[in-house]
VOBA-1610 file (N, C-alpha, C; in pm, whole numbers, padded with zeros to 5 digits, always signed):
BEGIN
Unk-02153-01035-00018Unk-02280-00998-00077Unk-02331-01110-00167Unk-02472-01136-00169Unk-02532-01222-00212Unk-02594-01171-00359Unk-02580-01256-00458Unk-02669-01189-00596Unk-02810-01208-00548Unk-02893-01181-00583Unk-03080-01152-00559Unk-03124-01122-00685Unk-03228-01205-00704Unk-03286-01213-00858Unk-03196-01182-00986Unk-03133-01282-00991Unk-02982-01258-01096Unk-03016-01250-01238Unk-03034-01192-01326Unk-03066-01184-01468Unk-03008-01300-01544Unk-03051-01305-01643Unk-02992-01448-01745Unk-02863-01385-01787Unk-02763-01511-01792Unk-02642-01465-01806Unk-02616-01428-01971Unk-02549-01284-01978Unk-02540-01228-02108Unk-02381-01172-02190Unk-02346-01237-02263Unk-02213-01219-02329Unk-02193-01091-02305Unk-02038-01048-02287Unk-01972-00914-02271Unk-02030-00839-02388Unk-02043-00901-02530Unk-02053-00799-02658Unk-02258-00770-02591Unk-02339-00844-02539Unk-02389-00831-02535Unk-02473-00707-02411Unk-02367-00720-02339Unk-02354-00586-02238Unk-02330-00460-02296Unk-02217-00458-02361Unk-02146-00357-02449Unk-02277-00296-02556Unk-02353-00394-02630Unk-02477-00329-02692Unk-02578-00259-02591Unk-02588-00306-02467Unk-02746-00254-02399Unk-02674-00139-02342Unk-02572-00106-02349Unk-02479+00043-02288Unk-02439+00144-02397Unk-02447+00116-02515Unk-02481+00229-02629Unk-02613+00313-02601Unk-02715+00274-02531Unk-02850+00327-02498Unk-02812+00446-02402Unk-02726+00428-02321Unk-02655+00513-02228Unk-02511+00620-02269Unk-02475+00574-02355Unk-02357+00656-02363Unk-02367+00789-02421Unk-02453+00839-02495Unk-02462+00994-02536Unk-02484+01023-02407Unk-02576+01010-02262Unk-02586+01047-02152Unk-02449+01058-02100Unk-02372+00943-02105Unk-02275+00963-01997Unk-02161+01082-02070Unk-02160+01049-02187Unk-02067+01175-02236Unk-02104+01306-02179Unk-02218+01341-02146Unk-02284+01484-02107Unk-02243+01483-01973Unk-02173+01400-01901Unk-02166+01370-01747Unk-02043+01410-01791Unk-01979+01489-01648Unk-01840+01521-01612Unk-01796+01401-01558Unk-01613+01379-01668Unk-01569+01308-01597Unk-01453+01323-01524Unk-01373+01262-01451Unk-01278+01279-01333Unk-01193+01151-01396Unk-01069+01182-01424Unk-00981+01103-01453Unk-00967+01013-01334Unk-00876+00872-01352Unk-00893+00779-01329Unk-00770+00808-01144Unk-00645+00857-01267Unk-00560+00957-01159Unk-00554+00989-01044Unk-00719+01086-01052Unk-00744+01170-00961Unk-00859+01093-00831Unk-00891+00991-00830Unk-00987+00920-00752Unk-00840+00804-00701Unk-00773+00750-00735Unk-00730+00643-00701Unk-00691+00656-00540Unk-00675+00799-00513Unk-00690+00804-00329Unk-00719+00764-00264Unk-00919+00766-00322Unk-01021+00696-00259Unk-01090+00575-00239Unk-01000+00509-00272Unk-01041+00380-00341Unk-01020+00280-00229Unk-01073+00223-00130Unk-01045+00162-00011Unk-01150+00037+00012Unk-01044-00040+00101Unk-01137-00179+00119Unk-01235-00145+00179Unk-01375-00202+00167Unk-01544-00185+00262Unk-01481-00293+00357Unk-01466-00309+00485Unk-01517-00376+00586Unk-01630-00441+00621Unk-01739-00313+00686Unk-01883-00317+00667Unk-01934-00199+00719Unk-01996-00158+00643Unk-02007-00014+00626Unk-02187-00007+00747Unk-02163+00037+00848Unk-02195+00048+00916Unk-02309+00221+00920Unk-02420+00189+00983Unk-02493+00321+00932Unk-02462+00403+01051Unk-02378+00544+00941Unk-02377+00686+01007Unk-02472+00782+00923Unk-02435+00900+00958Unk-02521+00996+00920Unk-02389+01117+00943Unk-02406+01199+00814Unk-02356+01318+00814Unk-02398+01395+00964Unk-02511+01423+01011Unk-02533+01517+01044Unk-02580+01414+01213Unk-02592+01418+01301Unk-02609+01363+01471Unk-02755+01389+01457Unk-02826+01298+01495Unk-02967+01281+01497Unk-03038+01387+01652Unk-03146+01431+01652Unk-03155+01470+01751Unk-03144+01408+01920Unk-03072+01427+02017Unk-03074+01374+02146Unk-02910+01297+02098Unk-02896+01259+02008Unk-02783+01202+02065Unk-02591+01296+02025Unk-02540+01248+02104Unk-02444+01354+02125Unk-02351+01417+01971Unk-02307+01505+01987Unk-02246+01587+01873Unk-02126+01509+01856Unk-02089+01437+01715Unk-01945+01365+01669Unk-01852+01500+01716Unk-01759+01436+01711Unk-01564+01488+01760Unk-01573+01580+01644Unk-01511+01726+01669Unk-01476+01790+01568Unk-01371+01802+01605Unk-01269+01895+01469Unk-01135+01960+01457Unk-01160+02088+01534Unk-01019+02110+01599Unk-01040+02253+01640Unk-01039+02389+01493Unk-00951+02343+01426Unk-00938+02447+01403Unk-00960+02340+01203Unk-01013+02439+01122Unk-01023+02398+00953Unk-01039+02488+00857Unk-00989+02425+00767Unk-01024+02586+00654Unk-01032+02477+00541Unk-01086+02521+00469Unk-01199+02486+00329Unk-01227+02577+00216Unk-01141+02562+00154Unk-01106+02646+00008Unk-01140+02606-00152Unk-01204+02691-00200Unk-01272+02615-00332Unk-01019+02623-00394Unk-01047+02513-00522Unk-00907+02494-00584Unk-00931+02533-00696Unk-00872+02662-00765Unk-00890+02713-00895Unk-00772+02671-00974Unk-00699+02565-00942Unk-00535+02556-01025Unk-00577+02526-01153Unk-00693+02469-01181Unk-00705+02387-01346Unk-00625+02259-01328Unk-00557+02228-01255Unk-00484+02106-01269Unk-00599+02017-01219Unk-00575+01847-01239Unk-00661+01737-01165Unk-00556+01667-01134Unk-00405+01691-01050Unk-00332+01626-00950Unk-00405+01663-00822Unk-00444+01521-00714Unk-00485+01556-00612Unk-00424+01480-00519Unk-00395+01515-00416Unk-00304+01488-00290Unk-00394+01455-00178Unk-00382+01338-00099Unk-00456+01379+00045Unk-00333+01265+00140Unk-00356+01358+00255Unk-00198+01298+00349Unk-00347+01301+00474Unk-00299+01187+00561Unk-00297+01200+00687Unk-00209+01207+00797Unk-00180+01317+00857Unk-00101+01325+00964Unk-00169+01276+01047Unk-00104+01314+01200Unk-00149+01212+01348Unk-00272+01241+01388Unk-00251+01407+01343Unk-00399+01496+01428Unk-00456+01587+01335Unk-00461+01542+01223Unk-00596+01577+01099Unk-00560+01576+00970Unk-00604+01594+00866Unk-00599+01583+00757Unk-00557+01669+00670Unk-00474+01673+00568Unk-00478+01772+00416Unk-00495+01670+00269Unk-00597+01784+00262Unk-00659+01747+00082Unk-00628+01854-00025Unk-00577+01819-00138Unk-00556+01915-00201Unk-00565+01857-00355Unk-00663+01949-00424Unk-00755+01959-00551Unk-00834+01830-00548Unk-00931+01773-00440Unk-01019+01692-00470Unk-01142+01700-00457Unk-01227+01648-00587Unk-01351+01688-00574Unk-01406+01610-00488Unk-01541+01729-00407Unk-01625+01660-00325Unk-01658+01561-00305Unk-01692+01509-00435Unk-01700+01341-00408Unk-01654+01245-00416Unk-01474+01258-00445Unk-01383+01167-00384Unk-01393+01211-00276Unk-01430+01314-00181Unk-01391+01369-00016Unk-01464+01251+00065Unk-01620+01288+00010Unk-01697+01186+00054Unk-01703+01008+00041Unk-01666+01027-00089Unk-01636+00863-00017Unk-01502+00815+00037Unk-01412+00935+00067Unk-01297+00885+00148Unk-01355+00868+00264Unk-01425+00918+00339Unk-01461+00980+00469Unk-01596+00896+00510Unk-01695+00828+00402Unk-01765+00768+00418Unk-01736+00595+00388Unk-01599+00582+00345Unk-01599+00475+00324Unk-01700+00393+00214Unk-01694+00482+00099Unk-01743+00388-00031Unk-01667+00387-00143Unk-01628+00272-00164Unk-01515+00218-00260Unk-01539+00283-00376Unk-01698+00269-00438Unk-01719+00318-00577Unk-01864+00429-00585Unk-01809+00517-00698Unk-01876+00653-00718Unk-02040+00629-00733Unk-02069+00524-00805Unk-02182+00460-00841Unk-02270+00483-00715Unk-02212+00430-00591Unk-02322+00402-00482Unk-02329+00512-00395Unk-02278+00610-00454Unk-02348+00762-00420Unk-02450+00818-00501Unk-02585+00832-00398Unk-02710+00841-00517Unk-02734+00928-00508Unk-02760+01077-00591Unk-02795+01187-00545Unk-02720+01296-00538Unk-02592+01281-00575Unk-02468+01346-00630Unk-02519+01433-00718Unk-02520+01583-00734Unk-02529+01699-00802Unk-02368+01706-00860Unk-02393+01708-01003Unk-02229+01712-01093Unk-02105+01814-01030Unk-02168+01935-00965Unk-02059+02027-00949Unk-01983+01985-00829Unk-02018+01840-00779Unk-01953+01768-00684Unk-01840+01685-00709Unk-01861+01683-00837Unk-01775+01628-00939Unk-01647+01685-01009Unk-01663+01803-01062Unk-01621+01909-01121Unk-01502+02013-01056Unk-01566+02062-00941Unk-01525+02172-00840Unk-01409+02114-00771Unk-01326+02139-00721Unk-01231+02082-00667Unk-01200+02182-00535Unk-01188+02085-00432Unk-01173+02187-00288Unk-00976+02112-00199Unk-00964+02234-00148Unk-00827+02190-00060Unk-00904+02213+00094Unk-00878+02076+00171Unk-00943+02091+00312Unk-00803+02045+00377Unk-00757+02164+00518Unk-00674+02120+00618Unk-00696+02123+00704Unk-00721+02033+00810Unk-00803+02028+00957Unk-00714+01973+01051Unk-00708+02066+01166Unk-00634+02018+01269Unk-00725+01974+01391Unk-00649+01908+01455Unk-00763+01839+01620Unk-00635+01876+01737Unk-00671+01856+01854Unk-00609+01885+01974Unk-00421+01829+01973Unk-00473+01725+01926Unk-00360+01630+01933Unk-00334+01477+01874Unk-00303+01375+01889Unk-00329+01259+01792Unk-00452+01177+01799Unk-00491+01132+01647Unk-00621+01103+01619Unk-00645+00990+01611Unk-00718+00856+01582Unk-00764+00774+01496Unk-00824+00771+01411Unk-00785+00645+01337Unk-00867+00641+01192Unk-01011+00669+01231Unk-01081+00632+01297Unk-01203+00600+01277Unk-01269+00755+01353Unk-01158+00840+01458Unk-01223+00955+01489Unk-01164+01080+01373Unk-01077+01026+01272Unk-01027+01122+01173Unk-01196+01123+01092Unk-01209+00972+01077Unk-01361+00995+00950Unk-01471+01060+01025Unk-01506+01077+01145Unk-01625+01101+01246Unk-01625+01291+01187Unk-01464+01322+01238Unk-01486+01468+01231Unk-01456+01547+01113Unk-01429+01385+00979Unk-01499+01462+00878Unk-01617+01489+00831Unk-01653+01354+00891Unk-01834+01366+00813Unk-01864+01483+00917Unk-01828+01484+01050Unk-01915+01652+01091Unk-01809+01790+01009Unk-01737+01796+00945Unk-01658+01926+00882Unk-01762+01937+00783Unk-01785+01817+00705Unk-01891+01771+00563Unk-02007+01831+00599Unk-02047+01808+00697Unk-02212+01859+00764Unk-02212+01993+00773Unk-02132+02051+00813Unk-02073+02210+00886Unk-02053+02314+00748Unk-01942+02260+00678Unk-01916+02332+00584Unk-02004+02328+00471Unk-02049+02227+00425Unk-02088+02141+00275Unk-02229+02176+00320Unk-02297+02157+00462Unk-02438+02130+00480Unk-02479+02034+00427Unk-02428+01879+00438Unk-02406+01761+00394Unk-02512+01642+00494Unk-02598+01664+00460Unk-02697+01537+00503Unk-02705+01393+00400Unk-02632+01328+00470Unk-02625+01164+00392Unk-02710+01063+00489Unk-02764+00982+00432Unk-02824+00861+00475Unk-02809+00716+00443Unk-02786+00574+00442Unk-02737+00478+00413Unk-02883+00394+00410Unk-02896+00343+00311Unk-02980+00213+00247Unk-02967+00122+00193Unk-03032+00031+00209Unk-03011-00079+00058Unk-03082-00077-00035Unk-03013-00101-00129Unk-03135-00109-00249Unk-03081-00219-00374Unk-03165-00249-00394Unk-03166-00372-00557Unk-03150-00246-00679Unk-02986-00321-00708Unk-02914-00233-00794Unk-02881-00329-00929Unk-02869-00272-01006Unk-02819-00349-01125Unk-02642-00334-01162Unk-02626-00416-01134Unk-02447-00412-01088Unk-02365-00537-01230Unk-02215-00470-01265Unk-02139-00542-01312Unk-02053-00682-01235Unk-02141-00817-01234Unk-02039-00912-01143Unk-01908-00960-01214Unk-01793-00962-01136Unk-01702-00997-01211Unk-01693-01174-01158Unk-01705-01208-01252Unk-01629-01367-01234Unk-01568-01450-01324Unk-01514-01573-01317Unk-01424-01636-01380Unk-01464-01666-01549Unk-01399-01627-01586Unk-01444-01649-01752Unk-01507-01855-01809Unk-01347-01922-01740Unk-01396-02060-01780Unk-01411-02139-01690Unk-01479-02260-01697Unk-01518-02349-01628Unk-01422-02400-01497Unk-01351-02437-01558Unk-01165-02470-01500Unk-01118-02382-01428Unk-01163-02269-01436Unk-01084-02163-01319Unk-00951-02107-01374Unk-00899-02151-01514Unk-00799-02101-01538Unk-00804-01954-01580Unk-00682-01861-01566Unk-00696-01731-01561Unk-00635-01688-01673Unk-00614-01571-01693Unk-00564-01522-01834Unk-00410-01497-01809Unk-00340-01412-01870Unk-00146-01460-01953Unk-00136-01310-01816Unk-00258-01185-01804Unk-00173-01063-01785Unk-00278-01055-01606Unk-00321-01171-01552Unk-00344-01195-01405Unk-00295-01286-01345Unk-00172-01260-01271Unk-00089-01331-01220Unk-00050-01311-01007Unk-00073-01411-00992Unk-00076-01408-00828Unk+00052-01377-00800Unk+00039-01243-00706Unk+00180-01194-00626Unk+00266-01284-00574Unk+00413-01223-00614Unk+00478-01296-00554Unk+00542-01192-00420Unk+00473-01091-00436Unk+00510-01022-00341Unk+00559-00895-00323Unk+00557-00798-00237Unk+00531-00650-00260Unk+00554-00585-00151Unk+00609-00436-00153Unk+00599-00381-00013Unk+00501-00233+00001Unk+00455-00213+00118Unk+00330-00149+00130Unk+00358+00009+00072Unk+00274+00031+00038Unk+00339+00218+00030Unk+00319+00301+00134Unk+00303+00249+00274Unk+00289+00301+00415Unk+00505+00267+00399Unk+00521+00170+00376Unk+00669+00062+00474Unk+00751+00141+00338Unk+00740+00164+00207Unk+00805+00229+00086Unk+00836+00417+00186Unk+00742+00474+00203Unk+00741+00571+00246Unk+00852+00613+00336Unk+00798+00514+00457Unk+00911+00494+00554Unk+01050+00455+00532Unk+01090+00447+00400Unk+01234+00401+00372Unk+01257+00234+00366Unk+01136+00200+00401Unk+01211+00007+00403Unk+01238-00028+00297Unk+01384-00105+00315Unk+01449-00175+00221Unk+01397-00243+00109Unk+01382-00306+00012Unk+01319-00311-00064Unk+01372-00488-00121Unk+01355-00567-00008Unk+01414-00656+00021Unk+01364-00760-00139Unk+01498-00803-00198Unk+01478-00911-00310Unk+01489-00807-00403Unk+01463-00701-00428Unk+01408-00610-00556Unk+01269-00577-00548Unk+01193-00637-00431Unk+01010-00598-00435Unk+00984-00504-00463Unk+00860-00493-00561Unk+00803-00334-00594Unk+00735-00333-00470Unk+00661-00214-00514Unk+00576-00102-00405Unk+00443-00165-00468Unk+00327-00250-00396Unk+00207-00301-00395Unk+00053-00076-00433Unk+00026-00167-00547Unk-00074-00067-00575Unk-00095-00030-00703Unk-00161+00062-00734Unk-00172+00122-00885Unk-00066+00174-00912Unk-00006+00158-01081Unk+00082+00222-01134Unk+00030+00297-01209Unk+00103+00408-01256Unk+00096+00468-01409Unk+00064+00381-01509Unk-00002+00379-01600Unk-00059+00315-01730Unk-00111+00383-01822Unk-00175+00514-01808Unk-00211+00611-01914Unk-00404+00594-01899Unk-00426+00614-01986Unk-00559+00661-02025Unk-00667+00540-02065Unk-00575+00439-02144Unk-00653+00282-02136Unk-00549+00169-02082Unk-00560+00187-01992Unk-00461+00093-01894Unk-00448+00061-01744Unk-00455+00013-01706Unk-00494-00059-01576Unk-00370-00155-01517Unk-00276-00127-01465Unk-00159-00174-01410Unk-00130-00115-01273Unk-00180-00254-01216Unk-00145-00315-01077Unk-00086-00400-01047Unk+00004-00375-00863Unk+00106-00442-00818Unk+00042-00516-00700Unk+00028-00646-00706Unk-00008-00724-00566Unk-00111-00665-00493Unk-00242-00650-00555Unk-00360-00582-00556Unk-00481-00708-00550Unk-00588-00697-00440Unk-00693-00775-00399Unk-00788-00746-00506Unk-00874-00825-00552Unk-00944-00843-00673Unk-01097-00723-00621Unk-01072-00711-00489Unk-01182-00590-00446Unk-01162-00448-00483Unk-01037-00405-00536Unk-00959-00306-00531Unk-00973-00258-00660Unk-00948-00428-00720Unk-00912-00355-00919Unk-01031-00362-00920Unk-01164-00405-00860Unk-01336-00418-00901Unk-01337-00256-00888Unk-01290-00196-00787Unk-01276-00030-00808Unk-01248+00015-00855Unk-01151+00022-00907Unk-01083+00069-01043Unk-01194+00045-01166Unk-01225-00075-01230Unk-01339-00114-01296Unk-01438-00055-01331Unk-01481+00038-01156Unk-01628+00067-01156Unk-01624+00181-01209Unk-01446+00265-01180Unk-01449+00430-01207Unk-01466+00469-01365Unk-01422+00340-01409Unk-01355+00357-01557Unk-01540+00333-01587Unk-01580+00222-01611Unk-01764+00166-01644Unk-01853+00267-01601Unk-01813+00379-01458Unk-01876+00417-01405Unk-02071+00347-01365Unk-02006+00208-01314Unk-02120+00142-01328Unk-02060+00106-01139Unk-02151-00001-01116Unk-02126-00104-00933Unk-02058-00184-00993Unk-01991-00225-00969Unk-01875-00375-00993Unk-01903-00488-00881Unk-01899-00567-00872Unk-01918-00660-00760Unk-01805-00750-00802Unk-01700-00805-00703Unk-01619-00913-00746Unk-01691-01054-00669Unk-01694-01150-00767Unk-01784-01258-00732Unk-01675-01378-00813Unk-01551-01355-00856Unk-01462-01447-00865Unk-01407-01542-00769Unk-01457-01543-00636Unk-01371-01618-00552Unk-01228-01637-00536Unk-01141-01557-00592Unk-01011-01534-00579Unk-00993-01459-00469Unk-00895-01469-00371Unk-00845-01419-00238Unk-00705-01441-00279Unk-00635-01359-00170Unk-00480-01319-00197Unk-00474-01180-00277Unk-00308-01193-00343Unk-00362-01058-00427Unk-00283-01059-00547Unk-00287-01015-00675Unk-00264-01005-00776Unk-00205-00905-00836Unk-00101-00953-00958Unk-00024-00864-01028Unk-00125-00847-01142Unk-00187-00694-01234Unk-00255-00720-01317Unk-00271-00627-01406Unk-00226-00634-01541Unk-00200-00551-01658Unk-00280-00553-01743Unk-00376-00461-01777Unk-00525-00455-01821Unk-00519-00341-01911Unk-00509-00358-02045Unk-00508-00309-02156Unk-00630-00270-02261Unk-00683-00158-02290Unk-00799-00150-02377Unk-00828-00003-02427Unk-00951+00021-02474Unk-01009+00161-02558Unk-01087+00188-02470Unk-01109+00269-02372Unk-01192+00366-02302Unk-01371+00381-02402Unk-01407+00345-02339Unk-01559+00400-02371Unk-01566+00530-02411Unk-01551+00632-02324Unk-01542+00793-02297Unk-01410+00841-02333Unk-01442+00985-02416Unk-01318+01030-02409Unk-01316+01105-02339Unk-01112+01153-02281Unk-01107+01249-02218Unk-01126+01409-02236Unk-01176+01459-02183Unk-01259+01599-02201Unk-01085+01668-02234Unk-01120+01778-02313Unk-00984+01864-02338Unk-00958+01911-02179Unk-00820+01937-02150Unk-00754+02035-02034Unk-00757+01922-01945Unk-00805+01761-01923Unk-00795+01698-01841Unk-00668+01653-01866Unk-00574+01600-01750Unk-00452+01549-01755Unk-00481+01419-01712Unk-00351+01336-01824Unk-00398+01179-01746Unk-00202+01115-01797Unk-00191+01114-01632Unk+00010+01069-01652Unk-00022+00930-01752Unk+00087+00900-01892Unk+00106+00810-01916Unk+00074+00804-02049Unk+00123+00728-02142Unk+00040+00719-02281Unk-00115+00738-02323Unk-00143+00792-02455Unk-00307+00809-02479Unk-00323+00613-02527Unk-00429+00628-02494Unk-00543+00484-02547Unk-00521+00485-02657Unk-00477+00324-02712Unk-00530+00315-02855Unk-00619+00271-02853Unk-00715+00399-02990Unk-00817+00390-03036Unk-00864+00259-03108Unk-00752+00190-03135Unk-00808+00061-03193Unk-00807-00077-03106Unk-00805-00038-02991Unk-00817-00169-02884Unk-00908-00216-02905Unk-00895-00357-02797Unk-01015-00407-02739Unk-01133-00344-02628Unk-01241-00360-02618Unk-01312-00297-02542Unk-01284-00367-02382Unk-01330-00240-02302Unk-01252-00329-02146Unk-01329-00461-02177Unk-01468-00479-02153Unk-01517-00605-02165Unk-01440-00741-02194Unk-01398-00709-02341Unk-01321-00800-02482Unk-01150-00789-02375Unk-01132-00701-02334Unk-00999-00700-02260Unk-00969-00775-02127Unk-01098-00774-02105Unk-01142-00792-01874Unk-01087-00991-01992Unk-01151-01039-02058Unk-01219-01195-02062Unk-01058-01232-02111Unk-00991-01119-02249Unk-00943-01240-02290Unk-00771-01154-02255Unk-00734-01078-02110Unk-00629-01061-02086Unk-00595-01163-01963Unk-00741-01174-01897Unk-00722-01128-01719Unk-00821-01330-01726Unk-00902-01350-01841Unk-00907-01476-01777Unk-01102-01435-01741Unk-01138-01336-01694Unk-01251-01355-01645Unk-01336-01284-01707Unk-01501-01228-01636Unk-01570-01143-01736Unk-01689-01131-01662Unk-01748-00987-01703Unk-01798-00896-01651Unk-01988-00908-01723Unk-02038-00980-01583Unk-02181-01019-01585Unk-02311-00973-01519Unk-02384-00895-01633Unk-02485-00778-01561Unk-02571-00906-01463Unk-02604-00847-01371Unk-02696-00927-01258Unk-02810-00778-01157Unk-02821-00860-01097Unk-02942-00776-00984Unk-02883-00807-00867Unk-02839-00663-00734Unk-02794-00748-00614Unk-02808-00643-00548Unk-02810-00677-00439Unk-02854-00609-00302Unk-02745-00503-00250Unk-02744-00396-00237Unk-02585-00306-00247Unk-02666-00201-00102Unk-02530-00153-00058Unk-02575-00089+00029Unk-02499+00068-00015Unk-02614+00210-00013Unk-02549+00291-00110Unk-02555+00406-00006Unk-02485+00540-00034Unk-02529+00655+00064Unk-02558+00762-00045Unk-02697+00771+00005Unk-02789+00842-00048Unk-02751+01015+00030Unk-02795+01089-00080Unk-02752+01247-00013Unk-02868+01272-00069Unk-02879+01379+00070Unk-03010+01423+00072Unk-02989+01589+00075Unk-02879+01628+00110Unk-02833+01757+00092Unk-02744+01812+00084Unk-02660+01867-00041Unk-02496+01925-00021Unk-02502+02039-00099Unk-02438+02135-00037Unk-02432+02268-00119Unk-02296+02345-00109Unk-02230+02408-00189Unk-02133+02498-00164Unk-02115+02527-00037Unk-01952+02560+00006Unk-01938+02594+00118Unk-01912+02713+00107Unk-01916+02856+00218Unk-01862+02997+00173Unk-01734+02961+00181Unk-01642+03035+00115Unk-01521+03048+00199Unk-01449+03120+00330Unk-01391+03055+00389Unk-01296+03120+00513Unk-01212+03210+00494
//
């Protein structure tokens, strides 16, 4: 992605002031621990235009034979989603981690049109199909379950967004003490499966860190920009030019606090940190620069409660 009409470049403290204008708003916004999204959090390829719902004349997407779709009253925000061969189980995730598992959007931001109780509500979906599936016909016959159950009409656009770019703090390219290039990791597909754990390698991905903390294992700089965006609840764009993948321990004070009854594994935030901003520049080396850029978002045009089965 290309920046497009890029704003004058503006110090982190100076970001951090034009987002006090916003924050009594976002406090009034439900939030979703950090925890409970990290499911959804997946590389974009290229997000290619579908549609919830089959346009007229052309043929009906692959469904499951058989699904059930249950609102989740536990009060807990642990959420689970497994794929087996021939369909899916989800359990306590809100709608709109569902949707951007299934639609393939990394961050919450570029869902426009999101009604909060999409946020809030938490559903368990288990769907079976004939027999074994693919990735790409597992997402088809969710977005038609999404259409069916949800009455879920989405549409895909671009639009000139005002987005957080991340890039290199100094001139030199040198990085900070707590972003450090992998030396190497094993998948949590090959961990699962029992593989050896050859040298002592950890398991590549998000760890536990608590409530202001950000600790990752041999993780692509597209990945922690997701992470970034959930916490800012802003677009992140990574525009560092770093490829490969990274070890990265990201320490700070949360903007937002956590709402009472939310659970979050791991130590509380100290209140007397650095702000992510003050944390992103002077842990990790780089820093987080409002701009203008061309994003491609999925717009909803209709989602409503499902009855139950």
């Amino acid at each position: 992605m290309s920046g497009a009409n890029a704003s004058p470049t503006r110090s982190a403290s100076a970001i951090a002031r034009s987002l006090k204008k916003r924050r009594s708003h976002q406090l009034m916004r439900p939030v979703v621990p950090l925890s409970a999204l990290v499911a959804v959090i997946v590389a974009v390829p290229s997000l290619t235009s579908v549609r919830a719902q089959a346009p007229a004349g052309v043929n009906a997407p692959p469904a499951f034979e058989v699904a059930s779709v249950k609102p989740n009253k536990s009060g807990t925000t642990q959420a689970k989603v497994n794929m087996p061969p021939n369909g899916v189980n989800i359990v306590n995730l809100p709608l709109r981690g569902i949707i951007q598992l299934f639609f393939v959007i990394n961050q919450p931001s570029k869902l426009i049109g999101i009604p909060d109780w999409t946020i809030t509500e938490r559903f368990d979906i288990s769907a079976r199909a004939a027999g074994p599936i693919t990735a790409d016909e597992r997402r088809l016959m969710m977005q038609a379950l999404l259409a069916d159950r949800f009455k879920l009409v989405a549409r895909r656009e671009k639009r000139e967004v005002s987005v957080l770019a991340l890039i290199l703090a100094r001139n030199d390219g040198k990085l900070g003490p707590n972003l450090i290039e992998s030396k190497g990791c094993i998948s949590p597909g090959d961990a699962a499966q029992g593989a050896a754990r050859a040298g002592g390698q950890p398991v590549c991905g998000p760890k536990t860190g608590g409530a202001g903390r950000l600790l990752l294992v041999g993780t692509p700089l597209q990945q922690f920009t997701s992470l970034l965006a959930l916490v800012l609840d802003r677009t992140v764009v990574d525009k560092t030019g770093l490829m490969g993948r990274y070890d990265i321990d990201l320490t700070f004070t949360p903007d937002r606090q956590i709402p009472p009854g939310v659970e979050v594994p791991g130590p509380a935030a100290d209140p007397n940190g650095p702000s992510i901003y003050t944390a992103v520049r002077e842990q990790l080396g780089l820093k987080l620069e409002q701009q203008r850029d061309l994003e491609e978002v999925l717009v909803i045009d209709h989602v409503e409660r499902p009855s139950e089965n």
